[in-house]
mmCIF file as Biopython writes it, N, C-alpha, C and O atoms, coordinates in Angstrom:
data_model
#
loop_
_atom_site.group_PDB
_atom_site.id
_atom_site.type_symbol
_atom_site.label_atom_id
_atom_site.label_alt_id
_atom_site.label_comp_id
_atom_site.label_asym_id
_atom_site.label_entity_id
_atom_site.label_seq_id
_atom_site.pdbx_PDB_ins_code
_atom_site.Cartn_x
_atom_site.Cartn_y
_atom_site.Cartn_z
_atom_site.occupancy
_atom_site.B_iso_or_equiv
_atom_site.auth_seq_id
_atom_site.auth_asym_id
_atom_site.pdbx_PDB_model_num
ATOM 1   N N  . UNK A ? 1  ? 27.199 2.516   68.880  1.0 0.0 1  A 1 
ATOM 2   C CA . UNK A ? 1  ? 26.595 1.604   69.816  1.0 0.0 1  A 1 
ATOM 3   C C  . UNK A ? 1  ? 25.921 2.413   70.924  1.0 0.0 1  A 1 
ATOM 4   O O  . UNK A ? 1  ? 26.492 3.134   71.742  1.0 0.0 1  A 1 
ATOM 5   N N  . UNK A ? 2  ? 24.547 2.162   70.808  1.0 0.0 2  A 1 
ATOM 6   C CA . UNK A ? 2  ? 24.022 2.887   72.101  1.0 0.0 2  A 1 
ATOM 7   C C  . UNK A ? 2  ? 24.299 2.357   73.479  1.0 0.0 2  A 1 
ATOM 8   O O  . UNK A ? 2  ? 24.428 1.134   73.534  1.0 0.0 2  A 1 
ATOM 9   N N  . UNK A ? 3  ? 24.409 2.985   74.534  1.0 0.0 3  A 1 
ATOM 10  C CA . UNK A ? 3  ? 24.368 2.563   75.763  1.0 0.0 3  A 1 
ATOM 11  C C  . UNK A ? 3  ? 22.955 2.692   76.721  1.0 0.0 3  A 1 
ATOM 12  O O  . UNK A ? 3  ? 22.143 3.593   76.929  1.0 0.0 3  A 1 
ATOM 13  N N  . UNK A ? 4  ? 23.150 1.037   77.266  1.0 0.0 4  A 1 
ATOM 14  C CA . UNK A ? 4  ? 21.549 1.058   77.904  1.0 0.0 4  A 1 
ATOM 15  C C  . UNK A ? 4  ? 22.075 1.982   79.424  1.0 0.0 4  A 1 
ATOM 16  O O  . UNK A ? 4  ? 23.152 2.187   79.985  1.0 0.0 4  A 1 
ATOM 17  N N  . UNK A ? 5  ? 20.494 2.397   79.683  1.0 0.0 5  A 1 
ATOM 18  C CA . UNK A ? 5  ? 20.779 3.309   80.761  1.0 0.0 5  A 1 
ATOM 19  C C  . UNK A ? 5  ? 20.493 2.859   81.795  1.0 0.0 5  A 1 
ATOM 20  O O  . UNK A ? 5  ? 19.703 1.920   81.894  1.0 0.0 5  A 1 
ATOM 21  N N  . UNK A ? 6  ? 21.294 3.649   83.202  1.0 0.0 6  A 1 
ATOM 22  C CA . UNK A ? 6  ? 21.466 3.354   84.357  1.0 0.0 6  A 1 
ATOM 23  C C  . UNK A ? 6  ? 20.071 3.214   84.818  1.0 0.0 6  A 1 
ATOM 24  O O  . UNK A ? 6  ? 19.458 4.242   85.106  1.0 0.0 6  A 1 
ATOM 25  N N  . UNK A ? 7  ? 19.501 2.072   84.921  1.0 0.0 7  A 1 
ATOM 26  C CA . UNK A ? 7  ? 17.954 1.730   85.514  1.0 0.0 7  A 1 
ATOM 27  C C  . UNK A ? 7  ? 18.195 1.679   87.477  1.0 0.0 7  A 1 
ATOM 28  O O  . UNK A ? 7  ? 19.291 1.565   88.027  1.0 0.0 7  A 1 
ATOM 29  N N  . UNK A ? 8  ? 16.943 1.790   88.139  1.0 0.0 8  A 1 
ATOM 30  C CA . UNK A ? 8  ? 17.134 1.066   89.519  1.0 0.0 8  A 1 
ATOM 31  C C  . UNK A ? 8  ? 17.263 -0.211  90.066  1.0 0.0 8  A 1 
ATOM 32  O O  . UNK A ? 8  ? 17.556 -0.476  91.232  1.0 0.0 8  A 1 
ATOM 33  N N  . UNK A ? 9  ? 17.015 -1.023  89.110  1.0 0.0 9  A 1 
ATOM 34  C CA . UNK A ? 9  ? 17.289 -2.901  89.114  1.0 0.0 9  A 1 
ATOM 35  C C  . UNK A ? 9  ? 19.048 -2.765  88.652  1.0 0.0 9  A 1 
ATOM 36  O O  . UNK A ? 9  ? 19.939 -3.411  89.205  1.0 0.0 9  A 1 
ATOM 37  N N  . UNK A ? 10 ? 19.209 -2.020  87.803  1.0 0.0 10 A 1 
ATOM 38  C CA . UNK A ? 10 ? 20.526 -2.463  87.831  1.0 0.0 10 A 1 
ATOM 39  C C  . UNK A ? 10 ? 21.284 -1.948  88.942  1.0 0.0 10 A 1 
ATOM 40  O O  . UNK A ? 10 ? 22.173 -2.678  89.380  1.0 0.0 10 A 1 
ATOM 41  N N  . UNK A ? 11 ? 21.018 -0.347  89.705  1.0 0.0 11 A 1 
ATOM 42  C CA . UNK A ? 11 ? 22.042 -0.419  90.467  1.0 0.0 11 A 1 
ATOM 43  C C  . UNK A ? 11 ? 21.625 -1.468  91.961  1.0 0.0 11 A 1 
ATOM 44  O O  . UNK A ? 11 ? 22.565 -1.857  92.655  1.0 0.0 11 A 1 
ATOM 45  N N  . UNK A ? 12 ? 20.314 -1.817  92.305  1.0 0.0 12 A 1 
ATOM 46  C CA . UNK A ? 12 ? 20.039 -2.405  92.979  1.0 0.0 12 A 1 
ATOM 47  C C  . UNK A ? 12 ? 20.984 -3.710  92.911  1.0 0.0 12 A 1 
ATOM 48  O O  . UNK A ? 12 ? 22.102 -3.759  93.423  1.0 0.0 12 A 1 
ATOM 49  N N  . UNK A ? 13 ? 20.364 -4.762  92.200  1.0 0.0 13 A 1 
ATOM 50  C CA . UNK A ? 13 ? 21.612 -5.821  91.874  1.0 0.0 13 A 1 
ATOM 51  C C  . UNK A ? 13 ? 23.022 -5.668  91.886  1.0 0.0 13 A 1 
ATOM 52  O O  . UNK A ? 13 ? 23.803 -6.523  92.305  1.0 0.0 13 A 1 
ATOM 53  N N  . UNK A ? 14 ? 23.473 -4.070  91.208  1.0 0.0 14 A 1 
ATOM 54  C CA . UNK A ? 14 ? 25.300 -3.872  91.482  1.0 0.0 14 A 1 
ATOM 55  C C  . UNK A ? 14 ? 25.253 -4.048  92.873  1.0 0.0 14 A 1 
ATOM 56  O O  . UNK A ? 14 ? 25.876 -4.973  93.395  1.0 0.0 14 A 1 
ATOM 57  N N  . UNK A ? 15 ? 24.396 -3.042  93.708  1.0 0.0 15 A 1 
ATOM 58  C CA . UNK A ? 15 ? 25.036 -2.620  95.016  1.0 0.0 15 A 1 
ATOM 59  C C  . UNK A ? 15 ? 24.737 -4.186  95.852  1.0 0.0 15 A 1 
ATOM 60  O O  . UNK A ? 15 ? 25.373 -4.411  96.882  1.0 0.0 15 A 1 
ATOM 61  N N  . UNK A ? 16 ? 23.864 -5.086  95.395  1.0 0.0 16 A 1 
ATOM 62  C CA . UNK A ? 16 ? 24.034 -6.307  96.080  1.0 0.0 16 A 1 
ATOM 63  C C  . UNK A ? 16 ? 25.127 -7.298  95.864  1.0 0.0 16 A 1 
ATOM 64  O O  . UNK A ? 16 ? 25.391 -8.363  96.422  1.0 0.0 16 A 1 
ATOM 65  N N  . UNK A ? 17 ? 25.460 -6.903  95.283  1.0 0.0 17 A 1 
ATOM 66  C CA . UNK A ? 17 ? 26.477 -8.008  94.108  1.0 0.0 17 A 1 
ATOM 67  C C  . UNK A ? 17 ? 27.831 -7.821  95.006  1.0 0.0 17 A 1 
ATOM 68  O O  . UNK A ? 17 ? 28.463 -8.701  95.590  1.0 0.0 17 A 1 
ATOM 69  N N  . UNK A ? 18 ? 28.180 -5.941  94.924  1.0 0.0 18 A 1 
ATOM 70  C CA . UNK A ? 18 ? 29.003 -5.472  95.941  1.0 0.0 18 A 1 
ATOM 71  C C  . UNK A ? 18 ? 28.882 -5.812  97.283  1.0 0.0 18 A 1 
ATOM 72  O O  . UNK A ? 18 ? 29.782 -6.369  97.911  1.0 0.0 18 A 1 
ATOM 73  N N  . UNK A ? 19 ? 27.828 -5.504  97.735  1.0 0.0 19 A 1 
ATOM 74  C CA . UNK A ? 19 ? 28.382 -5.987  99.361  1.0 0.0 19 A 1 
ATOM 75  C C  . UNK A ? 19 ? 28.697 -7.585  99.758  1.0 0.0 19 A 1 
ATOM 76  O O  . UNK A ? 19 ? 29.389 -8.190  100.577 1.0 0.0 19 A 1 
ATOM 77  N N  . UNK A ? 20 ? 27.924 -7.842  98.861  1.0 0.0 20 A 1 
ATOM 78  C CA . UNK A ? 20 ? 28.235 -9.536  98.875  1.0 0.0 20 A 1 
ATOM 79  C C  . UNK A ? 20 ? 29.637 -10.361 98.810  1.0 0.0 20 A 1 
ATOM 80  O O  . UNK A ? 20 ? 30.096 -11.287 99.478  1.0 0.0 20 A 1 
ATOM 81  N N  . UNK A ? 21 ? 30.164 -9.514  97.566  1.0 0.0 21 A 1 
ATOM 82  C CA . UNK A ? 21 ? 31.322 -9.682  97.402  1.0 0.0 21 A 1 
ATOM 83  C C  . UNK A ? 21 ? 32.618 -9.222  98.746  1.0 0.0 21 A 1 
ATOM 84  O O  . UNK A ? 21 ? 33.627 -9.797  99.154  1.0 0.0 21 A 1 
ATOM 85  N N  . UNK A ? 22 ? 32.107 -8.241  99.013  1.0 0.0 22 A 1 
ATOM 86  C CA . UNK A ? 22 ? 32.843 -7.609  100.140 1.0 0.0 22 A 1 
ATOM 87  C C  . UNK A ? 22 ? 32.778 -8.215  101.362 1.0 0.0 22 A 1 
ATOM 88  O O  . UNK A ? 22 ? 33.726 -8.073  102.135 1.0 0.0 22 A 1 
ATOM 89  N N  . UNK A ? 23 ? 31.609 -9.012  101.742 1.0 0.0 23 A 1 
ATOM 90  C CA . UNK A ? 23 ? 31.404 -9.480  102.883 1.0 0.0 23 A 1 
ATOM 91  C C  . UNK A ? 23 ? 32.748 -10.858 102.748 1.0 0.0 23 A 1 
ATOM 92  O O  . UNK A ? 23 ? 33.572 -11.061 103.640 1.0 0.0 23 A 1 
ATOM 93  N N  . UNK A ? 24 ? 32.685 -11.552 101.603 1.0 0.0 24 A 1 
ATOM 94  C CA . UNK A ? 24 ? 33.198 -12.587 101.079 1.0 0.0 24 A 1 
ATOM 95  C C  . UNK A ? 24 ? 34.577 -12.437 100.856 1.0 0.0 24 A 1 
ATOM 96  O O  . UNK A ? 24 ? 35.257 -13.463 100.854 1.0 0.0 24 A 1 
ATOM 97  N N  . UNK A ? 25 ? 35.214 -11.159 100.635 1.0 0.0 25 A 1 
ATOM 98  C CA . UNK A ? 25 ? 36.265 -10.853 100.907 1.0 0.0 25 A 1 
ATOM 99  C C  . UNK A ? 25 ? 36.751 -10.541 102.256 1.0 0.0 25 A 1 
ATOM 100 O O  . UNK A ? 25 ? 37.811 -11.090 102.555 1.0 0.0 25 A 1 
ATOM 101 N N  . UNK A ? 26 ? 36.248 -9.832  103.075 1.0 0.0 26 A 1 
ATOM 102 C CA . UNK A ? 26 ? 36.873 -9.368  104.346 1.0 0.0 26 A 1 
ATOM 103 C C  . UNK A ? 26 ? 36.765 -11.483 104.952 1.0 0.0 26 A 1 
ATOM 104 O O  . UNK A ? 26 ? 37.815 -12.110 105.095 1.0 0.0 26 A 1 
ATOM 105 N N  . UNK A ? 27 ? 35.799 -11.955 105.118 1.0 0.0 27 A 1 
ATOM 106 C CA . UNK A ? 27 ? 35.674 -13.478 105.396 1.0 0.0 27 A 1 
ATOM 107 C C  . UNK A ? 27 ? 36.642 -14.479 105.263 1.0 0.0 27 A 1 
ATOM 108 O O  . UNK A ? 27 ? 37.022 -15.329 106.069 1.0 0.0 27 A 1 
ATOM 109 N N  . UNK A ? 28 ? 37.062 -14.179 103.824 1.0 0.0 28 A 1 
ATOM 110 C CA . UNK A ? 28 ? 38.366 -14.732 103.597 1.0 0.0 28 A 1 
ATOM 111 C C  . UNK A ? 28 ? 39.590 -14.291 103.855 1.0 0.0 28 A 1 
ATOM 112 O O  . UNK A ? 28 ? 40.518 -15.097 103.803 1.0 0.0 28 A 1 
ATOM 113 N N  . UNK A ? 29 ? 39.836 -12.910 104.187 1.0 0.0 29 A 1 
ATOM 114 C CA . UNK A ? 29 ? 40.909 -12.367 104.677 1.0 0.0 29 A 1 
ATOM 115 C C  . UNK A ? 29 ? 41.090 -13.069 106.057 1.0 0.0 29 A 1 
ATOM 116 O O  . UNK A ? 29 ? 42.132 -13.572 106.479 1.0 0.0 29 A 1 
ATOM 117 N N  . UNK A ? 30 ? 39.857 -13.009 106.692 1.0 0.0 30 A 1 
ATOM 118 C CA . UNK A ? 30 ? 40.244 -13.457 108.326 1.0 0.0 30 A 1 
ATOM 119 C C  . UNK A ? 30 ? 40.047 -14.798 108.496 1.0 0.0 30 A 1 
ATOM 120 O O  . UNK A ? 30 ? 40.162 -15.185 109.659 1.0 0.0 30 A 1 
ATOM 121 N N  . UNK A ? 31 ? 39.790 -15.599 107.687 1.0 0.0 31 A 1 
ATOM 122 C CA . UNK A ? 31 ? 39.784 -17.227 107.575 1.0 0.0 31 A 1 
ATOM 123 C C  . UNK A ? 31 ? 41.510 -17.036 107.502 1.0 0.0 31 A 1 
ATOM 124 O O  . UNK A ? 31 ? 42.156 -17.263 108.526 1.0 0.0 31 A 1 
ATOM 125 N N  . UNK A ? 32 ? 42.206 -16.612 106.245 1.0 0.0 32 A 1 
ATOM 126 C CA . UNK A ? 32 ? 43.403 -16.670 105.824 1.0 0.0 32 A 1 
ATOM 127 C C  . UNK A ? 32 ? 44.874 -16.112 106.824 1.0 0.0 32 A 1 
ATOM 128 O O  . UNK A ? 32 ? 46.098 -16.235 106.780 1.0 0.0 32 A 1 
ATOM 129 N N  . UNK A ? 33 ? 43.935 -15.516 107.607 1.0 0.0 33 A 1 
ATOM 130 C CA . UNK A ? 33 ? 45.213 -14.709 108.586 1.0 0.0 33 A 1 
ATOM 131 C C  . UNK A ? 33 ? 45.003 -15.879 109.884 1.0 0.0 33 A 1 
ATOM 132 O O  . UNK A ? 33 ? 45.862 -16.402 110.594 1.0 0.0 33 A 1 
ATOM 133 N N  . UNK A ? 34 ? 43.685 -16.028 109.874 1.0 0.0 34 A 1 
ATOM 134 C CA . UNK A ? 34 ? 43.688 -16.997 111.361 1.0 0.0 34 A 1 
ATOM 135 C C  . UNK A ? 34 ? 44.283 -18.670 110.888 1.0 0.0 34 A 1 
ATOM 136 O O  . UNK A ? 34 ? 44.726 -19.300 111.849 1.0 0.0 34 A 1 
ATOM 137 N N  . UNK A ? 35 ? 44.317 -19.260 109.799 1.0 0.0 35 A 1 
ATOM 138 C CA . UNK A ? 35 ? 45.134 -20.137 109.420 1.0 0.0 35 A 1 
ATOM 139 C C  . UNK A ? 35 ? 46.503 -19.933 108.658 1.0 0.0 35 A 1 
ATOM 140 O O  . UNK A ? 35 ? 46.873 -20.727 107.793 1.0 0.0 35 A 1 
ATOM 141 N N  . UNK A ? 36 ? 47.324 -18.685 109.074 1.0 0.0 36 A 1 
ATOM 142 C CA . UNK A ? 36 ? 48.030 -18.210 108.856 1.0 0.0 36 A 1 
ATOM 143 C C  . UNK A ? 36 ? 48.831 -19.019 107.264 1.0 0.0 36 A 1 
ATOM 144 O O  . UNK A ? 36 ? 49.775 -19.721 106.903 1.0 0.0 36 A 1 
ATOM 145 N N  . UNK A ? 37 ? 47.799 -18.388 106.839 1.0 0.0 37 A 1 
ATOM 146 C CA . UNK A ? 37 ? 47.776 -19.022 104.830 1.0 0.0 37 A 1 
ATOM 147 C C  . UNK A ? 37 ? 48.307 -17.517 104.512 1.0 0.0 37 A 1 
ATOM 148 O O  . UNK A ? 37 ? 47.553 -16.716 105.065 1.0 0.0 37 A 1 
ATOM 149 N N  . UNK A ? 38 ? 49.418 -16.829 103.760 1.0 0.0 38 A 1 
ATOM 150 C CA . UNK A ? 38 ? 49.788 -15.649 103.201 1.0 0.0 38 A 1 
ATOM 151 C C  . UNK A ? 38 ? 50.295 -15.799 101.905 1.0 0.0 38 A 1 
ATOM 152 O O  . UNK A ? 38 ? 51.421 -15.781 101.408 1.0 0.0 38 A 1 
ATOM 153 N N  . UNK A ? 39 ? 48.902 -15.986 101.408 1.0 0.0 39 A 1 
ATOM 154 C CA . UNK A ? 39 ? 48.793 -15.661 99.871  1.0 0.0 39 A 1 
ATOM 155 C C  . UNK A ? 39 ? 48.490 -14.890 99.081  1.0 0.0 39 A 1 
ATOM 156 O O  . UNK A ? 39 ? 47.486 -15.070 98.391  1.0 0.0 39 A 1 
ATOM 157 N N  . UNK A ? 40 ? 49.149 -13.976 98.974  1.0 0.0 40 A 1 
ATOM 158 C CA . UNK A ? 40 ? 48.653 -12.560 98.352  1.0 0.0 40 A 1 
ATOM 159 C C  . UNK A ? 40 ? 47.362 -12.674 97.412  1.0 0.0 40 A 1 
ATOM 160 O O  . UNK A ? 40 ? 47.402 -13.672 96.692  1.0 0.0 40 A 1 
ATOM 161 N N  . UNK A ? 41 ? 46.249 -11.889 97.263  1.0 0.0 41 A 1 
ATOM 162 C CA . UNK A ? 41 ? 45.395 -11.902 96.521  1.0 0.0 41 A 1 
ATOM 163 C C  . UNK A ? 41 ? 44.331 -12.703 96.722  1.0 0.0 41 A 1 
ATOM 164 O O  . UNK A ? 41 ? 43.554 -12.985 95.810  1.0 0.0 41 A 1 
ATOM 165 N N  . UNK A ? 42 ? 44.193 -13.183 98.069  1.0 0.0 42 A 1 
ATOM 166 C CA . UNK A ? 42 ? 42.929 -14.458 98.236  1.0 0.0 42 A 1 
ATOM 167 C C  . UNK A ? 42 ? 41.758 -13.607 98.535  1.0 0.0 42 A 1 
ATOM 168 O O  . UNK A ? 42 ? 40.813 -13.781 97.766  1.0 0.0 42 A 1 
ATOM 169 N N  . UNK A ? 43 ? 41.627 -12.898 99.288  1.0 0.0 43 A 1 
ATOM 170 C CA . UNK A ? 43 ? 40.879 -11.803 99.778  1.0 0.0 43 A 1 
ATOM 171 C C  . UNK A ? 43 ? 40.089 -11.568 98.225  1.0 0.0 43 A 1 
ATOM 172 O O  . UNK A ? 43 ? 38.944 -11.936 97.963  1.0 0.0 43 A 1 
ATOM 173 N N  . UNK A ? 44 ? 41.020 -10.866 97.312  1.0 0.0 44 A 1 
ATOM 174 C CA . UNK A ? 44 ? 40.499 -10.322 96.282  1.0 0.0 44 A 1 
ATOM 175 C C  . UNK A ? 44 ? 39.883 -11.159 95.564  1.0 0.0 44 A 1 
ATOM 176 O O  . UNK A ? 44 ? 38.721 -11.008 95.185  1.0 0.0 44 A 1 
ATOM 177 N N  . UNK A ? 45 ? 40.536 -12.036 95.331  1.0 0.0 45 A 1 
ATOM 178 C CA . UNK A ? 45 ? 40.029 -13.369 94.619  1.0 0.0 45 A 1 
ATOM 179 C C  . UNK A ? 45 ? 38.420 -13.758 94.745  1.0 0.0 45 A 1 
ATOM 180 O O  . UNK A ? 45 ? 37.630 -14.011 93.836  1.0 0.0 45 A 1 
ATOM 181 N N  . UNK A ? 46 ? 38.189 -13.719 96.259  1.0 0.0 46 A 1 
ATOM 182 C CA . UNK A ? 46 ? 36.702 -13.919 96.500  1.0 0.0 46 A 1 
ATOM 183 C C  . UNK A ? 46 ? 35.629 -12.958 96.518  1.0 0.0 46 A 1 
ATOM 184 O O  . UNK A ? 46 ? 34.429 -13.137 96.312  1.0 0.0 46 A 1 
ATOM 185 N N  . UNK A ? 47 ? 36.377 -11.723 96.851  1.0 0.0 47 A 1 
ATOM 186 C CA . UNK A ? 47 ? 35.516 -10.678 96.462  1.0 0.0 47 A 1 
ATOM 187 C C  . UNK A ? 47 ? 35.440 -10.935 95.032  1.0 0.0 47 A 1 
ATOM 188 O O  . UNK A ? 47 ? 34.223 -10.845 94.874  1.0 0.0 47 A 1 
ATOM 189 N N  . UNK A ? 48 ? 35.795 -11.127 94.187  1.0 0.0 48 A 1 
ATOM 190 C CA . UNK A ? 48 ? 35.200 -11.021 92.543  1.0 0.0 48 A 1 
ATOM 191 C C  . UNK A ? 48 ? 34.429 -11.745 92.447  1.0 0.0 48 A 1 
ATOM 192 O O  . UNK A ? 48 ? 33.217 -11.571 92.317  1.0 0.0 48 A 1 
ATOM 193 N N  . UNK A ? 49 ? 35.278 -13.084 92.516  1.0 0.0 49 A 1 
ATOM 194 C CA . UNK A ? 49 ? 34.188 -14.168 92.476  1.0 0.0 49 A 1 
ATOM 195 C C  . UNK A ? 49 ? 32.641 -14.457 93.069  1.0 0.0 49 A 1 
ATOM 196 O O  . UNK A ? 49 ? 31.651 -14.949 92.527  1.0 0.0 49 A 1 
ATOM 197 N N  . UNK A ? 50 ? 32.850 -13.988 94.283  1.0 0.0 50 A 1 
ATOM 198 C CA . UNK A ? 50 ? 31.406 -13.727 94.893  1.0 0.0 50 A 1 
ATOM 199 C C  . UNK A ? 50 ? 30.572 -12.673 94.346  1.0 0.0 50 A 1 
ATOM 200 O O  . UNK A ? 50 ? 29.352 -12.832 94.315  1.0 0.0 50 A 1 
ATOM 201 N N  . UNK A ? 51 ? 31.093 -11.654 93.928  1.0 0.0 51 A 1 
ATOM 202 C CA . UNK A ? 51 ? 30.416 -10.348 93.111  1.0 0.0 51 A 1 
ATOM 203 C C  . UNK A ? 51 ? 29.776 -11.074 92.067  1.0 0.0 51 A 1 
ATOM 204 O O  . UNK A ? 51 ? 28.554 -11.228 92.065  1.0 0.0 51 A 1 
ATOM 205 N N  . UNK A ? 52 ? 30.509 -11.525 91.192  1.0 0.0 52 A 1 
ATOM 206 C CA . UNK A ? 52 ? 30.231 -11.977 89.780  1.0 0.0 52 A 1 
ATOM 207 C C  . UNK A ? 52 ? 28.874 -12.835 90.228  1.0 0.0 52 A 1 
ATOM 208 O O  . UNK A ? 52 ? 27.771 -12.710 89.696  1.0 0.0 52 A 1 
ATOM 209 N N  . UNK A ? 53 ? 29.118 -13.502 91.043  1.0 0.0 53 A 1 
ATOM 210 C CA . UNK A ? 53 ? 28.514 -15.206 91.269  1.0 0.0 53 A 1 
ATOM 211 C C  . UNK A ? 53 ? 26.551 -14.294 91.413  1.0 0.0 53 A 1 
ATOM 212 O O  . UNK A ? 53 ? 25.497 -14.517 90.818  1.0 0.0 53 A 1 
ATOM 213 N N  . UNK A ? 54 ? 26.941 -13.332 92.464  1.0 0.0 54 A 1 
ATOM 214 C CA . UNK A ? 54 ? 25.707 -13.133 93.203  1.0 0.0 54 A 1 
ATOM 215 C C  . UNK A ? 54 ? 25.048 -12.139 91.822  1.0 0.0 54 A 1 
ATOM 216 O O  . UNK A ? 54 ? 23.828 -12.251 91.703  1.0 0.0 54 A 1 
ATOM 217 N N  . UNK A ? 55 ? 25.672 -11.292 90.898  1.0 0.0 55 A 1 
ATOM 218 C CA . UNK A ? 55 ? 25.607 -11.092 90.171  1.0 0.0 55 A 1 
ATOM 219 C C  . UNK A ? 55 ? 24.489 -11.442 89.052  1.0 0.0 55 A 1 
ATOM 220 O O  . UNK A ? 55 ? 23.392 -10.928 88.833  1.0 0.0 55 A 1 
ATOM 221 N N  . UNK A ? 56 ? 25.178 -12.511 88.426  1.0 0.0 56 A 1 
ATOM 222 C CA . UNK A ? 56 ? 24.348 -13.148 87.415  1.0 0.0 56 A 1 
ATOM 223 C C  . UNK A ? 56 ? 22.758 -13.976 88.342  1.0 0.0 56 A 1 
ATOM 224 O O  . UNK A ? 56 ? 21.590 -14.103 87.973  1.0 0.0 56 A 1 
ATOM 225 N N  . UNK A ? 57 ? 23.275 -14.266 89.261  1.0 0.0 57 A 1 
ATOM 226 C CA . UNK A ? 57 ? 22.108 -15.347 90.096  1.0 0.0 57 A 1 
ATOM 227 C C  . UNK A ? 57 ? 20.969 -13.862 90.374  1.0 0.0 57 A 1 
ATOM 228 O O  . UNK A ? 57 ? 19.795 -14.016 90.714  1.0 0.0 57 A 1 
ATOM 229 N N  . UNK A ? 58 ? 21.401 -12.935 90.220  1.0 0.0 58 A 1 
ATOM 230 C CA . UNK A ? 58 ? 20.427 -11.746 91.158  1.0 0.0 58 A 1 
ATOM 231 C C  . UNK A ? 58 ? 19.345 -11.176 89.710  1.0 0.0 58 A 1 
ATOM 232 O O  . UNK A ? 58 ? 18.133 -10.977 89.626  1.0 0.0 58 A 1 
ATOM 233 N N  . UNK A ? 59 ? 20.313 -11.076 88.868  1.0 0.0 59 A 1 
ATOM 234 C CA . UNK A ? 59 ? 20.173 -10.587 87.426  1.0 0.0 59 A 1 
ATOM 235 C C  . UNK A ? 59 ? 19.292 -12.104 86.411  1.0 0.0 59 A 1 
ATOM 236 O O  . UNK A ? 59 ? 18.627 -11.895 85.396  1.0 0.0 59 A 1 
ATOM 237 N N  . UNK A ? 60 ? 19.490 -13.310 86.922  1.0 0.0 60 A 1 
ATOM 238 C CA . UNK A ? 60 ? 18.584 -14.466 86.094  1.0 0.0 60 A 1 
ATOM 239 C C  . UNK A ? 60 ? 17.320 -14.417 87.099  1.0 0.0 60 A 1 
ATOM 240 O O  . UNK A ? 60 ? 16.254 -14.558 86.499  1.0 0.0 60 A 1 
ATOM 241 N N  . UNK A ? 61 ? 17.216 -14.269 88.334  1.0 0.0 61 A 1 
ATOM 242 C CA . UNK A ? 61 ? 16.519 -14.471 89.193  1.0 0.0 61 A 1 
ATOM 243 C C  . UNK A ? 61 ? 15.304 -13.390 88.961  1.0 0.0 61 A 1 
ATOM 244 O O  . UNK A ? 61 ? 14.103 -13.659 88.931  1.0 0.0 61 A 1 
ATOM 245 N N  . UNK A ? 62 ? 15.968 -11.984 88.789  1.0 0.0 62 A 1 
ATOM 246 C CA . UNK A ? 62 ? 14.869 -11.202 88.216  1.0 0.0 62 A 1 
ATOM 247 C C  . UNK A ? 62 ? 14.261 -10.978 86.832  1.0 0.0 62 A 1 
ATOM 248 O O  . UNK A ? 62 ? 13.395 -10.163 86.513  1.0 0.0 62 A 1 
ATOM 249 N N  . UNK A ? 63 ? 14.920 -11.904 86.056  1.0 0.0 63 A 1 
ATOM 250 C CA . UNK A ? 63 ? 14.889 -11.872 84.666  1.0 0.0 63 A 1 
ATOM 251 C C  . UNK A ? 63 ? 13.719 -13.126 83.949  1.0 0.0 63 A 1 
ATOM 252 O O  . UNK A ? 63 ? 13.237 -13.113 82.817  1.0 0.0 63 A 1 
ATOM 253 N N  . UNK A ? 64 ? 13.488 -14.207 85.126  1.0 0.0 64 A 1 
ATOM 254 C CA . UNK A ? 64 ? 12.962 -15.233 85.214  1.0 0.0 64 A 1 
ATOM 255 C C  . UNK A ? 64 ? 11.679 -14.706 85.575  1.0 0.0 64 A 1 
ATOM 256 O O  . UNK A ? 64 ? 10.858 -15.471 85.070  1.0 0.0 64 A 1 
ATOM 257 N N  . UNK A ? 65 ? 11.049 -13.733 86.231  1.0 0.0 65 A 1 
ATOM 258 C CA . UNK A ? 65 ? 10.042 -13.544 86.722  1.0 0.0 65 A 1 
ATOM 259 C C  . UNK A ? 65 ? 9.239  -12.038 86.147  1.0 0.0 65 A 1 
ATOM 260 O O  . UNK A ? 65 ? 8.395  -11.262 86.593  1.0 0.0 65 A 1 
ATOM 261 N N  . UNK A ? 66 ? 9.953  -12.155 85.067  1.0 0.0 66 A 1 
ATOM 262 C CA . UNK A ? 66 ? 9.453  -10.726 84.085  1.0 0.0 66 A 1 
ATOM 263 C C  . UNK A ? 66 ? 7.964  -11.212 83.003  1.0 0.0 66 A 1 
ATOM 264 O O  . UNK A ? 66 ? 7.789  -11.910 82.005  1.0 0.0 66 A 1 
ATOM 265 N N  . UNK A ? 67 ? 7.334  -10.578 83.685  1.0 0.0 67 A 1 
ATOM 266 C CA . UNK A ? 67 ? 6.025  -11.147 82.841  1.0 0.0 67 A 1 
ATOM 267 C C  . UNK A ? 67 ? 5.308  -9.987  81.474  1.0 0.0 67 A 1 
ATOM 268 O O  . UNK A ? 67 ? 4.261  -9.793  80.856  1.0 0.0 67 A 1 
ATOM 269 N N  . UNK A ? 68 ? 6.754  -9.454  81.591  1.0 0.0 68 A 1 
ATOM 270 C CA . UNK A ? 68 ? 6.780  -8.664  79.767  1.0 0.0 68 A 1 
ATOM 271 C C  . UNK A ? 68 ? 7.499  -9.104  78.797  1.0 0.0 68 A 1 
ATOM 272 O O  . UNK A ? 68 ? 7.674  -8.735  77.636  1.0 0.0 68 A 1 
ATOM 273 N N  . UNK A ? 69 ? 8.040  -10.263 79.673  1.0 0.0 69 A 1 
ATOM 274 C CA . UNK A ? 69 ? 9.069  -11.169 78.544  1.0 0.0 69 A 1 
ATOM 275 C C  . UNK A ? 69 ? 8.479  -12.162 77.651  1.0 0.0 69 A 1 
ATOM 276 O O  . UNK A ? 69 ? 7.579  -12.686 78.307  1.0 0.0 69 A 1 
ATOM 277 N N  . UNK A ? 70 ? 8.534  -12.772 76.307  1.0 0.0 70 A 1 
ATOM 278 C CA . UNK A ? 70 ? 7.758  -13.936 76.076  1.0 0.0 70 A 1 
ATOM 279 C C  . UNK A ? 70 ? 8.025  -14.774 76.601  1.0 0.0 70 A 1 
ATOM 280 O O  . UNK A ? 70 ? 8.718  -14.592 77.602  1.0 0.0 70 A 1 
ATOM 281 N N  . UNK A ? 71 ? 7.732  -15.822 76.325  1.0 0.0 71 A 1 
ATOM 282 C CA . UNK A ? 71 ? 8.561  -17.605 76.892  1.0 0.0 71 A 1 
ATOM 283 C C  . UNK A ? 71 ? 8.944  -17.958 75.449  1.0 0.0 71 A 1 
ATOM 284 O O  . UNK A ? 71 ? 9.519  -19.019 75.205  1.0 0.0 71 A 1 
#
């Protein structure tokens, strides 16, 4: 199985995907401490989820506007 290679759209989109996620985690950490909610793993929880989310939306968004693609 070949592996596709590290392009600049992809790390562009990772590194957005990441901070996004991160912003979305630290957010929920301090939502969760200031409504003193101590649920292990919420923090993390949204960092993924927000990663993933911004992820695919960043990755269809540029994928939609590729005019080497057919229709």
């Amino acid at each position: 199985m070949a592996r596709k290679p590290l392009t600049l759209r992809t790390a562009v989109i990772t590194t957005a995907a990441t901070a996004a996620g991160s912003t979305a985690g630290a957010l929920a950490a301090t939502i969760a401490t200031h409504l003193d909610f101590h649920q292990p793993g919420v923090s993390q929880l949204a960092t993924a989820l927000t990663a993933l989310w911004v992820l695919e939306k960043l990755h269809t968004l540029i994928d939609s506007d590729d005019p080497t693609k057919p229709n």
